[in-house]
N, C-alpha and C positions, 0 to 999 in steps of 0.2 A: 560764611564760607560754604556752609550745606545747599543754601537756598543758591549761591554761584553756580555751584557744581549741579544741583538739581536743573535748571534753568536752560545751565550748557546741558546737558541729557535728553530734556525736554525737546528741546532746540533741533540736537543733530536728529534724533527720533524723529522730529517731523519731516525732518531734511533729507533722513533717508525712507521715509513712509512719502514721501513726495515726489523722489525719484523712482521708485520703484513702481507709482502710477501713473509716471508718463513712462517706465520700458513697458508696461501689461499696456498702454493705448498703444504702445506701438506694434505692439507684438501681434495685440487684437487686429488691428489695422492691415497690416499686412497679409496675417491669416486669410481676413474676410476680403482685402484684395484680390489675392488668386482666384478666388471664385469669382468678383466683378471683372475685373483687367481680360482674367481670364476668359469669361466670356465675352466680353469685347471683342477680344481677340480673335476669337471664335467666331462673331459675329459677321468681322471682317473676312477674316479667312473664307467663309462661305457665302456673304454675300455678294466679295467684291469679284469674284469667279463666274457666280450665276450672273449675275448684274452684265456683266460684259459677254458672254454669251448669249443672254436673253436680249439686251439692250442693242448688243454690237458696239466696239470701239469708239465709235461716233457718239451713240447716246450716252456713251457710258461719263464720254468728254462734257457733253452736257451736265449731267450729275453732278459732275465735280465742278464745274463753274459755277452751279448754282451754291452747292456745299460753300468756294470762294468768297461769293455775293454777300452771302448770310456773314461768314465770319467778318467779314469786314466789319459788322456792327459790333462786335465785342469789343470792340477800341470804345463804344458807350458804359464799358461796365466801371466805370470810373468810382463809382460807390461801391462798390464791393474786393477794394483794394485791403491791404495786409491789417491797417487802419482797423478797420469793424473787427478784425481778428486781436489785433495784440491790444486794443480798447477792451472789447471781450475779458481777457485774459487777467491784467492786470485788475480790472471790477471784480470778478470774481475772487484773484488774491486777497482782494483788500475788502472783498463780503457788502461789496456795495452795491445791491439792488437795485436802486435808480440809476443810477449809470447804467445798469445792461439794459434798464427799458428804456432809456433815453439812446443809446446807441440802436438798440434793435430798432426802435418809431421812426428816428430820423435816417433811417436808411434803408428801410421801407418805402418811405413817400419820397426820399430821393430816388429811388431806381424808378419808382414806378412815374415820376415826373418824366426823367429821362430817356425810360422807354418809349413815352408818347410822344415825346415833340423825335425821338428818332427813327420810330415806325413813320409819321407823319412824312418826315422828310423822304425815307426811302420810297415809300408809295408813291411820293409826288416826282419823282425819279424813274419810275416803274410808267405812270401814267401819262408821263413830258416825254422822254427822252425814248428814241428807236432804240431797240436791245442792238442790233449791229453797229450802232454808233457806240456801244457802252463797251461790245465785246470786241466786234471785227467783224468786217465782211462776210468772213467764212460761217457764220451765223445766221447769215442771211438766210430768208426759207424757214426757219428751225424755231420761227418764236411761238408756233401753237405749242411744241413741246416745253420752251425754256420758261415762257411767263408763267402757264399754271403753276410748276413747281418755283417758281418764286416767290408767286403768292403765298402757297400755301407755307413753304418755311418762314417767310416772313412774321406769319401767325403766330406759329410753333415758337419759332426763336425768339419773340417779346416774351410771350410766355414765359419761357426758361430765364432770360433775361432777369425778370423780376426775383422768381422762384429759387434762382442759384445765391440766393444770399443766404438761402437755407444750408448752405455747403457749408458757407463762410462762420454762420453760425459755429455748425459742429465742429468744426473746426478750433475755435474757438472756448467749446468745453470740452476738445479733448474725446469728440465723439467721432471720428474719421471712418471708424467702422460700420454705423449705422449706413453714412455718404456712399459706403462700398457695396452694402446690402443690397439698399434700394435701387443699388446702379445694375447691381446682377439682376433684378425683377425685369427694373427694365430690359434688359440684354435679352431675358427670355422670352417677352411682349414683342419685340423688335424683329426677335429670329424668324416668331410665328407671323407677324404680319408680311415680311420680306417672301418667307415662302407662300405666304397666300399671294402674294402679290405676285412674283415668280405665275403663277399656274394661272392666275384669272385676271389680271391687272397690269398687265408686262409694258408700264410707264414710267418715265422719269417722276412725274409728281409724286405717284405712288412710291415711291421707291425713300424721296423725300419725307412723306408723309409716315412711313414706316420708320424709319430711322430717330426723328425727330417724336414723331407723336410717340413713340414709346419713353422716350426722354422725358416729354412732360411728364405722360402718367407717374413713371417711380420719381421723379423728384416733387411731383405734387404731393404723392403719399409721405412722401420725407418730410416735407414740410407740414402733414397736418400732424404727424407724429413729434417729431420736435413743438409743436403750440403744446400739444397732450402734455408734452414731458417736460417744455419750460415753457410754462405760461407766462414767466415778466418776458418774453419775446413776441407776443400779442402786439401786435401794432395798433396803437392809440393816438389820436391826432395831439394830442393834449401832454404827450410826451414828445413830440417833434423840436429840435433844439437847433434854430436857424445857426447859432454860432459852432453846431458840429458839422455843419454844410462844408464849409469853409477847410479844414480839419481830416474831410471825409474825401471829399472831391480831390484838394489837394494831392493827398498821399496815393487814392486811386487813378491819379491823372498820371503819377511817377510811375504808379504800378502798371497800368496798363503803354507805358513808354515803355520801360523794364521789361515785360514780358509777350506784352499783346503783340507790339509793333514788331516784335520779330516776326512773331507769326501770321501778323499782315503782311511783313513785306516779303518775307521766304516761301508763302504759300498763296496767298490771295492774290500781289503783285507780281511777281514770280509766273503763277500761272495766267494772269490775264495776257503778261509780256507774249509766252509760250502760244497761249491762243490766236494773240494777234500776228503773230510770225508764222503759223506751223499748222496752225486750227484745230479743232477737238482731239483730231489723230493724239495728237502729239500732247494736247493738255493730261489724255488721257494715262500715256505714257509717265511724263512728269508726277500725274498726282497718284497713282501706283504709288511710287517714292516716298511721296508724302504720306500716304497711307500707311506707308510700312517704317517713316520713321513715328505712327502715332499708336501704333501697333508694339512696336519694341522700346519706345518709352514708357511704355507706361509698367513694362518690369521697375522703370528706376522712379516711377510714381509712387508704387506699391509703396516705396521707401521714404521716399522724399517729402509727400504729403503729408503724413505723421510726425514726420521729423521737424519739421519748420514750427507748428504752433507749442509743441514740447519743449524746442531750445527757447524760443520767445517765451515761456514760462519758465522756464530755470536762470535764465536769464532776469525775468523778473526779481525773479526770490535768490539771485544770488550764486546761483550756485552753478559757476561757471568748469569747471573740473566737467560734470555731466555732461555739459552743450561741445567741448572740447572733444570728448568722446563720440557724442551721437554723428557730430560733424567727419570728425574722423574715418566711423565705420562709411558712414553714408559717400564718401567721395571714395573710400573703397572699392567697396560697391558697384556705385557707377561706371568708373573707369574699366574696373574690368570686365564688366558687362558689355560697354560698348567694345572696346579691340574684341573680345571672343563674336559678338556678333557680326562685325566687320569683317574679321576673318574668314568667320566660315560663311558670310555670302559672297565672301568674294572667292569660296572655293566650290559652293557648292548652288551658287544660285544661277547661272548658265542651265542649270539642267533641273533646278527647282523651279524658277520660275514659268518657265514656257508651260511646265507641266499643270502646275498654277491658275497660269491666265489665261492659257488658250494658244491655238498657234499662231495669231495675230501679234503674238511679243515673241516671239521667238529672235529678236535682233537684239536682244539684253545682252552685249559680253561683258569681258570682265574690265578691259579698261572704263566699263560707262560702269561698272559695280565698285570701281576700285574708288575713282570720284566719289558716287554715293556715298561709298564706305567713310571717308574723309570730312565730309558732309554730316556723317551719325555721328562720329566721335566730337565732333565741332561742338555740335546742338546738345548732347549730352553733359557734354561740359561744361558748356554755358547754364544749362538745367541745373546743374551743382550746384555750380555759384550765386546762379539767381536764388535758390531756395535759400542758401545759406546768407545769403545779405539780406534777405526776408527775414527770416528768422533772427539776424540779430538788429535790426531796427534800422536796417540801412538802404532804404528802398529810394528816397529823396536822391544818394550820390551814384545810383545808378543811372538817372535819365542823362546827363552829359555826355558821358563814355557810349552810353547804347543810342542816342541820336544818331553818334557821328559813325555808329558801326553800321545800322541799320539802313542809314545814306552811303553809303559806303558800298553796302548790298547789293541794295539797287542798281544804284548807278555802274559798279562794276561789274553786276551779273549779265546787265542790259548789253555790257558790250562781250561780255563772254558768251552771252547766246547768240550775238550775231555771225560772233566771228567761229565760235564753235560746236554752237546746238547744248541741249540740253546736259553732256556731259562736262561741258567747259563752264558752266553754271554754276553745276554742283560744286565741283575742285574749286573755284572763285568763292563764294557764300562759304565753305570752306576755312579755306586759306585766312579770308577777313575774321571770321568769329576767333581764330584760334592767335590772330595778332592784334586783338582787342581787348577783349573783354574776355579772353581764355587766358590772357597772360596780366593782366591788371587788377579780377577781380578777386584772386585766391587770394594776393596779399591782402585786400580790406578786409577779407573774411579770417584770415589769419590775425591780425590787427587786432580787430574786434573780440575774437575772443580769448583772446591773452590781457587784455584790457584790465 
């Protein structure tokens, strides 16, 4: 009977020494967010101002098609899906050593397989195909400016490409605050190159180049700091384990459905559509928007990032009561973040924004804010739900639902922008997430963890 009672003691004492170190990663996380997000934030806030006064509207449109270009390849990041994380997670529960090196090897040499054969491809893309045939007419003239900075993100972004598995890792141990550090390093490298660039280099590439190359540096240092600090993460060919190919790909092919494909087709398709109707003017316009929804997400990143590898570890070990909570605060959270921010740009951004971007925007009212608005609450939402079917291991029944929402997009954005410009787009992209996958996937997330 003692040793019963001892046992259960034993037990709930870990149970609650367990919990109590995923609320300190979260709390850590978040803390040390405000300072990355925040300067992010920041980052934006003053580049995207100088940018379009140095550059003019027109270049600025360039910028962002290139930014476009580049993300379309993250639909390659298929090995660094939730997979490497809740594989991670559960090795570590269970003090199994070869497992995290067999995880970390083979997915390693899969990113970096993958990054080759899909740099190669894009290059031969780059080198076959006229850029006005890729963007539109309205491009025409403009490719001294558009190819250098394609090249050079191309570089940058294989780069990162590889390198962001280092996220995935810490992630993984529960280390999201280190991922936030090194993101403010960068933030600070980024600010300086932007403003050197600003005053002696007032180019699109450059501008590229600033942005992106600061990205590598802090996440390259992240990465040699993580081998420092978990060396079974050393990538050894001899741990490579074809049958987690399989396993890896799989679940980052859902994952990258799940989440990428949105943000291929609402931001990179989106603005190509925008470009080919309207030309730079008017991408430039649009990806403003998209700025400022990557800008005001990432208040509900702070949260969400932390959140997801903590519930997939209490989830592991049990202890469902916790994940029920963290889940709980975290769609708190969000939601009311998004309506107060929705609000008050739809009250006060008429007269913030021109001040912002220049007099060039000054045709921003509120009916095209009130869309927008509709459009952040959507995306935010969806943000919820996607973290939260992450985190409880339900990333596989997301690709059906988010196919048909994501063709859904497109295809009804396509005739929103025809027939109504830019703000009939928004309200459309809108309207679809919030009768898809805004209304479908709370229950599985509900489901899940009442289980």
């Amino acid at each position: 009977m003692l040793s019963t009672v001892s046992t259960e003691d034993m037990s709930e004492s870990q149970s609650a020494e367990t919990a109590s170190r995923r609320n300190r990663s979260i709390r850590l996380a978040v803390a040390t967010s405000f300072i990355s997000k925040g300067g992010t934030i920041l980052l934006q806030l003053i580049s995207i101002p100088i940018a379009i006064r140095v550059l003019g509207r027109a270049e600025f449109g360039l910028y962002t098609t290139v930014n476009s270009a580049l993300a379309t390849m993250s639909l390659l990041e298929v090995g660094v899906g939730p997979a490497l994380t809740h594989g991670l997670s559960r090795a570590r529960v269970d003090g199994d050593e070869v497992k995290q090196r067999e995880l970390g090897s083979t997915a390693f040499f899969l990113m970096a397989g993958i990054a080759l054969l899909g740099g190669l491809a894009f290059a031969t893309v780059l080198l076959t195909v006229p850029l006005p045939h890729l963007f539109g007419q309205s491009y025409a003239g403009r490719e001294s400016a558009l190819r250098p900075a394609l090249w050079a993100g191309l570089g940058m972004f294989l780069m990162l490409f590889v390198m962001n598995l280092t996220l995935r890792i810490r992630e993984g141990h529960l280390e999201v605050a280190s991922n936030n550090l090194w993101g403010a390093v960068g933030n600070v490298i980024g600010a300086l190159l932007v403003g050197f660039g600003v005053r002696w280099i007032p180019e699109v590439w450059f501008l590229v180049v600033a942005i992106y190359g600061a990205r590598v540096f802090a996440v390259g240092f992240n990465s040699l700091t993580l081998l420092r600090d978990h060396p079974l993460m050393i990538p050894a060919l001899k741990f490579f384990r074809p049958d987690m190919v399989r396993h890896l790909i799989s679940d980052g092919m859902a994952f990258s459905t799940c989440c990428l494909v949105t943000g291929i087709v609402e931001t990179s398709f989106c603005i190509w559509l925008v470009g080919r109707a309207n030309g730079p003017a008017a991408v430039a316009l649009f990806g403003v928007f998209m700025s400022l929804t990557v800008m005001q997400l990432g208040f509900v990143v702070m949260l969400s990032t932390p959140t997801w590898p903590a519930v997939a570890e209490a989830l592991a070990r049990g202890d469902r009561p916790w994940a029920r909570k963290a889940a709980r605060r975290l769609y708190l959270f969000g939601t009311g973040f998004a309506l107060c921010s929705a609000l008050g740009l739809l009250v006060l951004g008429p007269y913030l924004l021109p001040f912002w971007l220049g007099k060039e925007f000054t045709n921003i009212d509120r009916p095209l804010l009130a869309c927008y608005g509709l459009y952040f609450i959507a995306h935010v939402w969806r943000h919820l739900n996607h973290t939260m079917m992450i985190g409880t291991g339900q990333v596989g029944k997301l690709v059906r639902i988010q196919l048909i929402e994501s063709t859904m997009v497109a295809g009804i954005g396509w005739t929103a922008l025809h027939f109504g410009g830019i703000q009939a787009l928004l309200a459309a992209m809108g309207v679809v997430i919030l009768t898809l996958t805004g209304s479908v996937l709370p229950r599985w997330v509900s489901r899940a963890l009442r289980a």
